[in-house]
Steps between C-alpha positions, in 0.01 A plus 500: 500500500282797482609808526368828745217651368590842664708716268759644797505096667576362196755802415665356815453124446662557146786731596606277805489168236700700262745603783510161611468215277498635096682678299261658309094561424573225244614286703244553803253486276602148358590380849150589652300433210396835517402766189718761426229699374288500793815581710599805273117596484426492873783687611492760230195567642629635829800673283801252533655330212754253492858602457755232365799674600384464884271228452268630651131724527558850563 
């Protein structure tokens, strides 16, 4: 699957699949087939970082 190309509609996308269906970036990642890095690198760009603890961007 690929993923949003807009920062804040993948921010969503990501947060809601995290919310949802995974229990962590790792796992999301795995599950979609998706990069971590891009992920991290994307959002960091429009300030939010992932935070374990709520597994979640904020």
């Amino acid at each position: 699957m690929e993923l949003p190309n807009d920062p804040m509609i993948l921010l969503s996308y990501i947060n809601t699949q995290l919310r949802d269906n995974y229990a962590s970036l790792d796992d999301l990642c795995a599950g979609l087939g998706a990069s971590r890095e891009m992920i991290l690198k994307k959002l960091a760009a429009v300030d939010y970082e992932y935070d374990r603890e709520k597994n979640a961007f904020v």
